[in-house]
N, CA, C and O atoms as a GROMACS GRO file, in nm:
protein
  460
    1UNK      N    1   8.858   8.592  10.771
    1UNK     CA    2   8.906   8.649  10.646
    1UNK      C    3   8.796   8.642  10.542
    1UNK      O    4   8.709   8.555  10.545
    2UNK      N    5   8.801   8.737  10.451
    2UNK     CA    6   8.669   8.750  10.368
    2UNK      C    7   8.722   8.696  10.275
    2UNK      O    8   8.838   8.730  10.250
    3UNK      N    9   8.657   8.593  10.190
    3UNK     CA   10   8.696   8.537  10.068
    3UNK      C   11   8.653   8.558   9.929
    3UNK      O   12   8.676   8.485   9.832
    4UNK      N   13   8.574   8.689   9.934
    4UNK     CA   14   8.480   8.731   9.868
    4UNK      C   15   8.566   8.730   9.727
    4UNK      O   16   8.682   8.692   9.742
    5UNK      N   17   8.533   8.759   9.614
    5UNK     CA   18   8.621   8.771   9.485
    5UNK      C   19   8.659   8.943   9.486
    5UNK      O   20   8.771   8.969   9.444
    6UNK      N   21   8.592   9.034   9.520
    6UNK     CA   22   8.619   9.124   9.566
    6UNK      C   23   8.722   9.155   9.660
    6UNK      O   24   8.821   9.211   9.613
    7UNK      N   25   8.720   9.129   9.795
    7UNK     CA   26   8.789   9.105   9.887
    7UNK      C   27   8.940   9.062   9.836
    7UNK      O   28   9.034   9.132   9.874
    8UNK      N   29   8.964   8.962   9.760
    8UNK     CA   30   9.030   8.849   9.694
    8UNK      C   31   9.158   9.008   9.623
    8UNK      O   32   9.263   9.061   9.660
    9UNK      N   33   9.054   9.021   9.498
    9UNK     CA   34   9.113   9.131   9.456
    9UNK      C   35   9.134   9.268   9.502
    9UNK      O   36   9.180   9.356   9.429
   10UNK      N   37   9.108   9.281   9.594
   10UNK     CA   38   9.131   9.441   9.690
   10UNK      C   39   9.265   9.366   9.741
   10UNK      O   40   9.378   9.400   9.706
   11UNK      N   41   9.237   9.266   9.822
   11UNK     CA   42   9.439   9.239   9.897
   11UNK      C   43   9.551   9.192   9.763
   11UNK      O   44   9.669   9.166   9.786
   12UNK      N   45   9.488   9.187   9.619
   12UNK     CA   46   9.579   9.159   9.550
   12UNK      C   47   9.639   9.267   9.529
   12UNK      O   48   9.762   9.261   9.533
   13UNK      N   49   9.580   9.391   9.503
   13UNK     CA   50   9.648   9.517   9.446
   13UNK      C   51   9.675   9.618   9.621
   13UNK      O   52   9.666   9.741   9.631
   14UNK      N   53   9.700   9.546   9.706
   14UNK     CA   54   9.707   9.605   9.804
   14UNK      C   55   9.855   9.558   9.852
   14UNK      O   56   9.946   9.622   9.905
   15UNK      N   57   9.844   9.401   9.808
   15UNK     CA   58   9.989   9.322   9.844
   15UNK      C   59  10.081   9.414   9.697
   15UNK      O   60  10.204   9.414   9.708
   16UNK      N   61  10.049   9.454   9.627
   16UNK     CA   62  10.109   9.487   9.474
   16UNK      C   63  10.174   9.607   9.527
   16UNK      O   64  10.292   9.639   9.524
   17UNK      N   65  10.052   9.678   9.585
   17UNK     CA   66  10.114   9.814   9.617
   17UNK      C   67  10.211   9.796   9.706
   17UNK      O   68  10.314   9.860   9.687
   18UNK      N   69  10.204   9.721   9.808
   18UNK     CA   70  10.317   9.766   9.929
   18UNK      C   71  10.451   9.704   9.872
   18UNK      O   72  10.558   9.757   9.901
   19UNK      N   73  10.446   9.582   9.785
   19UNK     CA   74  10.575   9.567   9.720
   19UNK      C   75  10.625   9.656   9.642
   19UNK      O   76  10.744   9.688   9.642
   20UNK      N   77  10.546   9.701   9.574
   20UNK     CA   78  10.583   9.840   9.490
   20UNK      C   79  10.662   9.958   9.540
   20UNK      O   80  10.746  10.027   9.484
   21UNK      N   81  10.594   9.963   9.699
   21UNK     CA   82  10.654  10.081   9.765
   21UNK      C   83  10.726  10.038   9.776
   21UNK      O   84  10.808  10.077   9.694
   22UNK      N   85  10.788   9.917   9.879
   22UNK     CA   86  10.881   9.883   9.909
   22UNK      C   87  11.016   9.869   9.846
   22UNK      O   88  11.119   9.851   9.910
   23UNK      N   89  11.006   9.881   9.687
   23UNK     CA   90  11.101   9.889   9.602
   23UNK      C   91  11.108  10.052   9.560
   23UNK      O   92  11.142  10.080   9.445
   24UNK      N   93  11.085  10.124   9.624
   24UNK     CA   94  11.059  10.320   9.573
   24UNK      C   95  11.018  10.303   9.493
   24UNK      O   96  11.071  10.392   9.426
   25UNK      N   97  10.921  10.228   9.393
   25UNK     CA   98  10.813  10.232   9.314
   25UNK      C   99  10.700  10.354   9.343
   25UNK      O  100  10.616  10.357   9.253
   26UNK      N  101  10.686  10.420   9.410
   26UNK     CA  102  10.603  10.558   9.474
   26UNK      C  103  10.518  10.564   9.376
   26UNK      O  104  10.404  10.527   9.400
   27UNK      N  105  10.547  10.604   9.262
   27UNK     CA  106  10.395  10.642   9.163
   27UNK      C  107  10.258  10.508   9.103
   27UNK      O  108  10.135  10.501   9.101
   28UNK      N  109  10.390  10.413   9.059
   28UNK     CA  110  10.351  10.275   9.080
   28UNK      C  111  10.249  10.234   9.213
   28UNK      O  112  10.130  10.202   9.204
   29UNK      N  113  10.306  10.242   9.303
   29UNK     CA  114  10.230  10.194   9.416
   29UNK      C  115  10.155  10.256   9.452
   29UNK      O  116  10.072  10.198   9.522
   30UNK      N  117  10.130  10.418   9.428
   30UNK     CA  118  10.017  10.481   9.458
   30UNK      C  119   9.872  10.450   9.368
   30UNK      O  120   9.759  10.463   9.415
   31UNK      N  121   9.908  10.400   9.211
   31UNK     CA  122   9.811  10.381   9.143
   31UNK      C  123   9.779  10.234   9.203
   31UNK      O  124   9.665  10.198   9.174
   32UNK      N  125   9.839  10.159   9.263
   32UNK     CA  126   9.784   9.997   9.256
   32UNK      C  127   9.691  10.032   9.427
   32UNK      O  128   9.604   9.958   9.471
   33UNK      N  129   9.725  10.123   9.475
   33UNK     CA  130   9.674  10.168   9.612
   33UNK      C  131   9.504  10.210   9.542
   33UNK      O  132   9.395  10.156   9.560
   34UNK      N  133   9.538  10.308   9.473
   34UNK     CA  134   9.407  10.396   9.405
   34UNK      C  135   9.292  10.261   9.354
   34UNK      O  136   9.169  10.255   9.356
   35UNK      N  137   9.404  10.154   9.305
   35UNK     CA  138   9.280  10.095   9.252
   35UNK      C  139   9.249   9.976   9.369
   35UNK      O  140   9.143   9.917   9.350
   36UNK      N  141   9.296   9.952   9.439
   36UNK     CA  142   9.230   9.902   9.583
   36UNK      C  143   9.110   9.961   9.636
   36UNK      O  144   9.009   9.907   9.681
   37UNK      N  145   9.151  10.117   9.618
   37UNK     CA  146   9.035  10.208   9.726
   37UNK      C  147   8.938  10.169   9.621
   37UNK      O  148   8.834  10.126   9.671
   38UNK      N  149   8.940  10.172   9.474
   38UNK     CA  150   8.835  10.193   9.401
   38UNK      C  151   8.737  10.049   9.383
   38UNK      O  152   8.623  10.051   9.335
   39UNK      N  153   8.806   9.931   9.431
   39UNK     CA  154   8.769   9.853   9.474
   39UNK      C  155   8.636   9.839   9.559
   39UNK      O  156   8.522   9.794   9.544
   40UNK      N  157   8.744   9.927   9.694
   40UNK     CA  158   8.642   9.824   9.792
   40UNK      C  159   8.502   9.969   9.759
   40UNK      O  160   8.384   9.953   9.792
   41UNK      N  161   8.542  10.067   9.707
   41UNK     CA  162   8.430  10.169   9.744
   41UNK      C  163   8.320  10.141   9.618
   41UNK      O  164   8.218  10.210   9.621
   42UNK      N  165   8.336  10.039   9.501
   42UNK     CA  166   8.243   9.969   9.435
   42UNK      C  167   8.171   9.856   9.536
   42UNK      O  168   8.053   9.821   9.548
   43UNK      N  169   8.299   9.813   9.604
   43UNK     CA  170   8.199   9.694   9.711
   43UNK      C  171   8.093   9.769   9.768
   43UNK      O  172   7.976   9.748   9.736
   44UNK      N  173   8.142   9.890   9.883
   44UNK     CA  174   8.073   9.940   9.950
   44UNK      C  175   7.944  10.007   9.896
   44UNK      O  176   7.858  10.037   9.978
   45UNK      N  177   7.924  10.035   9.756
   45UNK     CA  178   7.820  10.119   9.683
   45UNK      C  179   7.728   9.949   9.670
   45UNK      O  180   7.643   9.944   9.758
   46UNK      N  181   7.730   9.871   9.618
   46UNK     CA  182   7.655   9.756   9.625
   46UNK      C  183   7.643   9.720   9.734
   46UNK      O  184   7.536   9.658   9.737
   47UNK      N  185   7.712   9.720   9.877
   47UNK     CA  186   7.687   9.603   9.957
   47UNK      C  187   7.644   9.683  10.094
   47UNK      O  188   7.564   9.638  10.176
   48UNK      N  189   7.725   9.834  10.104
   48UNK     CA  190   7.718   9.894  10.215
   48UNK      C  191   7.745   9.876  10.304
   48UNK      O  192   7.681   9.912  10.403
   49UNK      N  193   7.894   9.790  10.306
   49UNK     CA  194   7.983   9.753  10.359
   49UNK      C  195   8.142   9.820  10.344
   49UNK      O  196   8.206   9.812  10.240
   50UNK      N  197   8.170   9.860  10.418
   50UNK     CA  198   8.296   9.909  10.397
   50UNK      C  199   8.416   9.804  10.459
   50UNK      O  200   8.408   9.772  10.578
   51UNK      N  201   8.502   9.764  10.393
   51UNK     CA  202   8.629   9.669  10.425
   51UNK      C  203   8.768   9.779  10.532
   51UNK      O  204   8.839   9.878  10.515
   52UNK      N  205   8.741   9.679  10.635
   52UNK     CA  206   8.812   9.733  10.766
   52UNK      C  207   8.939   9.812  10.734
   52UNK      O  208   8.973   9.905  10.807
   53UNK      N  209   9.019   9.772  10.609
   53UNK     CA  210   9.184   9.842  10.587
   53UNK      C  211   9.146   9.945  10.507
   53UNK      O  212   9.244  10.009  10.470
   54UNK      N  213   9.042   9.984  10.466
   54UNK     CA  214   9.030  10.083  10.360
   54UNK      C  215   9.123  10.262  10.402
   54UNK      O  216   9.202  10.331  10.336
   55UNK      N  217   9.049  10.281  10.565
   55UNK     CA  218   9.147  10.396  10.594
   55UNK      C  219   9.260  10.356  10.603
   55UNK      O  220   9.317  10.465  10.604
   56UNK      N  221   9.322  10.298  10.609
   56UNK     CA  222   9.484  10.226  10.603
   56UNK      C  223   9.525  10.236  10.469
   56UNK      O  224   9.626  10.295  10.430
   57UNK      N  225   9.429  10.163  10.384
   57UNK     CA  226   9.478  10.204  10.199
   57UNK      C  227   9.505  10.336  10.178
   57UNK      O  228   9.598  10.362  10.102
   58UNK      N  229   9.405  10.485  10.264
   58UNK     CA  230   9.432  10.591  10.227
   58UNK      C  231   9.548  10.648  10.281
   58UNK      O  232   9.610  10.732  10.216
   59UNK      N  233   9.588  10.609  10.407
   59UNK     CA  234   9.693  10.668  10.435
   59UNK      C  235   9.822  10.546  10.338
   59UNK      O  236   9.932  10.596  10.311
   60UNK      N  237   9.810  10.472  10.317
   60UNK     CA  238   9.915  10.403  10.247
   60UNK      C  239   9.921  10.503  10.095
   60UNK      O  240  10.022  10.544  10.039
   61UNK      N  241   9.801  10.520  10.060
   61UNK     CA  242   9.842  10.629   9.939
   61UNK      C  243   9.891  10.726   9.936
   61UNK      O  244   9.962  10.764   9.842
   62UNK      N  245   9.858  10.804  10.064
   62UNK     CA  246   9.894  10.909  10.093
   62UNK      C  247  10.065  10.935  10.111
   62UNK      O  248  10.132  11.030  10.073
   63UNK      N  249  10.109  10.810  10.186
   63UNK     CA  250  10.261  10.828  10.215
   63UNK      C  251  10.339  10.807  10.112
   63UNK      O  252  10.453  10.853  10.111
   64UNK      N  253  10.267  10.697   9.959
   64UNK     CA  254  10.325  10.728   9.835
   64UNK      C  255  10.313  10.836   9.744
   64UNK      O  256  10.397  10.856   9.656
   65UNK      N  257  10.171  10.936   9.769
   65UNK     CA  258  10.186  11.022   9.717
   65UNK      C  259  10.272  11.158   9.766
   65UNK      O  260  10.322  11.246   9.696
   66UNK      N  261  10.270  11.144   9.910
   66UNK     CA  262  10.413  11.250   9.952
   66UNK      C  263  10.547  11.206   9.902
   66UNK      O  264  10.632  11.287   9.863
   67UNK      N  265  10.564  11.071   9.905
   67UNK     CA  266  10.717  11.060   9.838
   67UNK      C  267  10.762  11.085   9.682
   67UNK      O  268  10.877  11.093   9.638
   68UNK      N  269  10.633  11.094   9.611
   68UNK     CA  270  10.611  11.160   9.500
   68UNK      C  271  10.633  11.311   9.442
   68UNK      O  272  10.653  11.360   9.331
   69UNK      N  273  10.617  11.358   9.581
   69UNK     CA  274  10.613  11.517   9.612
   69UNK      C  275  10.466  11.552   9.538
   69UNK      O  276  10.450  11.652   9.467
   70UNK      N  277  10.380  11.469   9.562
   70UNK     CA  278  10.240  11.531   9.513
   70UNK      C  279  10.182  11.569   9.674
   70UNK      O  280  10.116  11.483   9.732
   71UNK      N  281  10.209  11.692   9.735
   71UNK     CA  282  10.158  11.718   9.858
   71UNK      C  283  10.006  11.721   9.880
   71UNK      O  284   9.958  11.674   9.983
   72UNK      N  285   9.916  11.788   9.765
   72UNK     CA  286   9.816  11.817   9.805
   72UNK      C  287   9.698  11.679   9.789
   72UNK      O  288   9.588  11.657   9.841
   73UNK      N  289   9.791  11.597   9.683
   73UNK     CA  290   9.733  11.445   9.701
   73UNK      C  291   9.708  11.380   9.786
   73UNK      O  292   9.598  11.329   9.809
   74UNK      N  293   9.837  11.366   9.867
   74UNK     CA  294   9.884  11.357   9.993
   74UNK      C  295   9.782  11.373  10.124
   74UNK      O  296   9.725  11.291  10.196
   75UNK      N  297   9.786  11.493  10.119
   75UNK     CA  298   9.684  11.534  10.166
   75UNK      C  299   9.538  11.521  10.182
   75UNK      O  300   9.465  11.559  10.274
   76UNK      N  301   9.510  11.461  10.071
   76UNK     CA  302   9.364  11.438  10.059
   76UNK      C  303   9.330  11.327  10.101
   76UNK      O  304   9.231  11.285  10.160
   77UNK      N  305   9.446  11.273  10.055
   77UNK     CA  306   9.418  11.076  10.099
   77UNK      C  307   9.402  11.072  10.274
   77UNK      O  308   9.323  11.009  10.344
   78UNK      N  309   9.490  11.145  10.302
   78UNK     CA  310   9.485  11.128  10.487
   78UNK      C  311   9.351  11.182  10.475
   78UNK      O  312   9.263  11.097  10.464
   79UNK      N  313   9.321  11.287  10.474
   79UNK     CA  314   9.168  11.351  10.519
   79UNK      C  315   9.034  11.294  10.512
   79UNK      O  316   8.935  11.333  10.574
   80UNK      N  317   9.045  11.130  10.374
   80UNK     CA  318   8.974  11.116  10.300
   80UNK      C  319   8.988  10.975  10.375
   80UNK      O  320   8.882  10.913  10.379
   81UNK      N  321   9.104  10.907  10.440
   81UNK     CA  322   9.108  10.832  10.562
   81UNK      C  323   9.027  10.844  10.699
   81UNK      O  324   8.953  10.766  10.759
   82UNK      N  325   9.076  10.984  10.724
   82UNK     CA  326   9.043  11.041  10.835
   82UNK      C  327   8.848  11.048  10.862
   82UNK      O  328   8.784  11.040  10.966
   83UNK      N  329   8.798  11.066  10.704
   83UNK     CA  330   8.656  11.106  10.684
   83UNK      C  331   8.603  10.930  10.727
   83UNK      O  332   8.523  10.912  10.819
   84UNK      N  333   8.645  10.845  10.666
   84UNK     CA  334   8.642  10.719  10.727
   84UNK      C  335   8.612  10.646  10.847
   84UNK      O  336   8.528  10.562  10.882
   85UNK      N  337   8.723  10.714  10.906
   85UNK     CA  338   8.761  10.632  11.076
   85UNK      C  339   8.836  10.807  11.144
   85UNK      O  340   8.952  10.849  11.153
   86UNK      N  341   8.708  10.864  11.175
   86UNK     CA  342   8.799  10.946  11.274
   86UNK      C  343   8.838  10.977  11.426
   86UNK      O  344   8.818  11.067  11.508
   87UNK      N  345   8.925  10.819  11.417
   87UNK     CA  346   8.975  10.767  11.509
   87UNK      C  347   9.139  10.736  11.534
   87UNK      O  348   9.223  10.717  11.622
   88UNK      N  349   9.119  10.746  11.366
   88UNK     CA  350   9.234  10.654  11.298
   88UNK      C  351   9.367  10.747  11.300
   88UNK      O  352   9.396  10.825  11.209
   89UNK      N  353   9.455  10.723  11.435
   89UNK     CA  354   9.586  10.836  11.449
   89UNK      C  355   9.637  10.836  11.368
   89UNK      O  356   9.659  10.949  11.326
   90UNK      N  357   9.713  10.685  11.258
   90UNK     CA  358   9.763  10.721  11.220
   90UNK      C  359   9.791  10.814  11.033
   90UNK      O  360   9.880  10.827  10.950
   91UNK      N  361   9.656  10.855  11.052
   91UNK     CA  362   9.633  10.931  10.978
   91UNK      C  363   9.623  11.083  10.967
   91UNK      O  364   9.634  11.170  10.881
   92UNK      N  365   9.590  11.071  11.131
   92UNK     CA  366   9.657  11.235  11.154
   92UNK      C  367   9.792  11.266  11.178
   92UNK      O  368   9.840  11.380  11.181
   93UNK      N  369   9.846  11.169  11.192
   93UNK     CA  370   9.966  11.191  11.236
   93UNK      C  371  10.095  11.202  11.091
   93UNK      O  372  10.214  11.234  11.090
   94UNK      N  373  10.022  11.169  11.008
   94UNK     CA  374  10.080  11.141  10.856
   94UNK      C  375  10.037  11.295  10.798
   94UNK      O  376  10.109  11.375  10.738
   95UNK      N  377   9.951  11.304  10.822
   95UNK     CA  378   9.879  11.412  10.760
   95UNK      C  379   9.950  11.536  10.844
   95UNK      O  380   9.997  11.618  10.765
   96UNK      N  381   9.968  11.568  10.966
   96UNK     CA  382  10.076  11.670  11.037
   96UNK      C  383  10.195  11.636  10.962
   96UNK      O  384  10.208  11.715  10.869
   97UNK      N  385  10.307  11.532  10.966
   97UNK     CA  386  10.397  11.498  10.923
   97UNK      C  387  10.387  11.598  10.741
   97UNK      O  388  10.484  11.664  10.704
   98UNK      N  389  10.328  11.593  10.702
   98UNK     CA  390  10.317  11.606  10.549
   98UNK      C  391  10.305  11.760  10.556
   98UNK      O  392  10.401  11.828  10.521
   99UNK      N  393  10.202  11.812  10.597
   99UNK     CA  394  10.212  12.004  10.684
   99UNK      C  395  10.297  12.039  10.722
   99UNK      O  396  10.337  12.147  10.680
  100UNK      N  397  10.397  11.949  10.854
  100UNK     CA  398  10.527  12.001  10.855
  100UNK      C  399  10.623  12.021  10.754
  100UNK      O  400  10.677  12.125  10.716
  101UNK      N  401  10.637  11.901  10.717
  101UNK     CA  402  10.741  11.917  10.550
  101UNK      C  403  10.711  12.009  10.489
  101UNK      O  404  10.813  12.068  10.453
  102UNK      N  405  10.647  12.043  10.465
  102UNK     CA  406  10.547  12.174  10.347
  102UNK      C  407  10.572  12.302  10.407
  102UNK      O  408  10.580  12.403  10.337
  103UNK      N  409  10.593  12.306  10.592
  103UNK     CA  410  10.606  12.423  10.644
  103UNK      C  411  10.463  12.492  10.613
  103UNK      O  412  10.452  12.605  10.566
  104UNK      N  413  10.331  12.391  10.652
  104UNK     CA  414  10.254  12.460  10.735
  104UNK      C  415  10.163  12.418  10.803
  104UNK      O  416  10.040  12.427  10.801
  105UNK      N  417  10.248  12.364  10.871
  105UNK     CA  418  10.202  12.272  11.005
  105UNK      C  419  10.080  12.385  11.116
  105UNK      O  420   9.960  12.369  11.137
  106UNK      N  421  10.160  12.479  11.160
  106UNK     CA  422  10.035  12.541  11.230
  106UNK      C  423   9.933  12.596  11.157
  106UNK      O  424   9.831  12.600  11.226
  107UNK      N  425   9.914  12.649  11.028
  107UNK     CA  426   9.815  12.723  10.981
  107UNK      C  427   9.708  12.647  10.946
  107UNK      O  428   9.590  12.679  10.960
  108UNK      N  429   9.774  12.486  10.873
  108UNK     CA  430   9.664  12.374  10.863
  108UNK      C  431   9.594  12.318  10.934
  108UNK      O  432   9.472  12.324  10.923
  109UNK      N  433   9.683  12.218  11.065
  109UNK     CA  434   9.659  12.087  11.131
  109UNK      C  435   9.549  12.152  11.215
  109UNK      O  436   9.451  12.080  11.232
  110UNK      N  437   9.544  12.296  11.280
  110UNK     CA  438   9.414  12.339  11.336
  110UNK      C  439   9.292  12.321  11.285
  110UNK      O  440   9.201  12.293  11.362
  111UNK      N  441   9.269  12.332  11.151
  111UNK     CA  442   9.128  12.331  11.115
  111UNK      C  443   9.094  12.144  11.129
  111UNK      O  444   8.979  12.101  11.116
  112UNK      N  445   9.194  12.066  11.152
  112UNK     CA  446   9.177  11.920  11.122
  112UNK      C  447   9.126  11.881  11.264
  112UNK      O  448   9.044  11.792  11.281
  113UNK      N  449   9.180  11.952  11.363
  113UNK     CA  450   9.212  11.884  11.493
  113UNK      C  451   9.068  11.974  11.565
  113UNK      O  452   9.002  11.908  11.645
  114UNK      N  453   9.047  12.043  11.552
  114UNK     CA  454   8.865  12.128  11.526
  114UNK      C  455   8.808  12.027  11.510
  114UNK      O  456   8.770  11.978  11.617
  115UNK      N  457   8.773  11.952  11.394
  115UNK     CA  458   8.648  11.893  11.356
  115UNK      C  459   8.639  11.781  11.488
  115UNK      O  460   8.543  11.704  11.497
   0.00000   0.00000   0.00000
């Protein structure tokens, strides 16, 4: 476990957010998400290190910003996961999920599943 003061404060607003969600807090928890990512991606600009949950923070934003009905937010956060770790299913799989709802699952998820 990293004990860094950084580190420290990235799982504080990360534990914030998922309680947040967990109460349908959605807009709430997407900003305490936002400022996690903005966190570790100050770590990563100094250290050039990127912190292992970070694509996980984006899709965690992402699923508060769909319950928000901010789709194209939504959207970005998976992709912006995906640009991360593109490995990481369950970010495509959030990111289809979110195209389907929207009703446009086939015209999108192709250009994703391409790269």
């Amino acid at each position: 476990m990293n004990t860094s003061p950084k580190a420290i404060q990235l799982d504080d607003f990360a534990r914030v957010a998922s309680t947040l969600r967990s109460y349908g807090a959605n807009r709430e928890a997407a900003f305490a998400y936002s400022k996690a990512i903005e966190v570790s991606m100050c770590h990563r600009v100094f250290t050039r290190q990127v912190f292992p949950n970070v694509p996980a923070l984006f899709v965690n934003l992402g699923v508060s910003l769909d319950d928000t009905g901010d789709f194209q937010g939504a959207v970005k956060a998976y992709q912006d996961a995906i640009s991360l770790d593109s490995k990481f299913r369950e970010a495509y799989r959030n990111l289809a999920m979110s195209y389907r709802s929207h009703g446009q699952m086939c015209t999108r998820l192709k250009s994703h599943l391409t790269v």
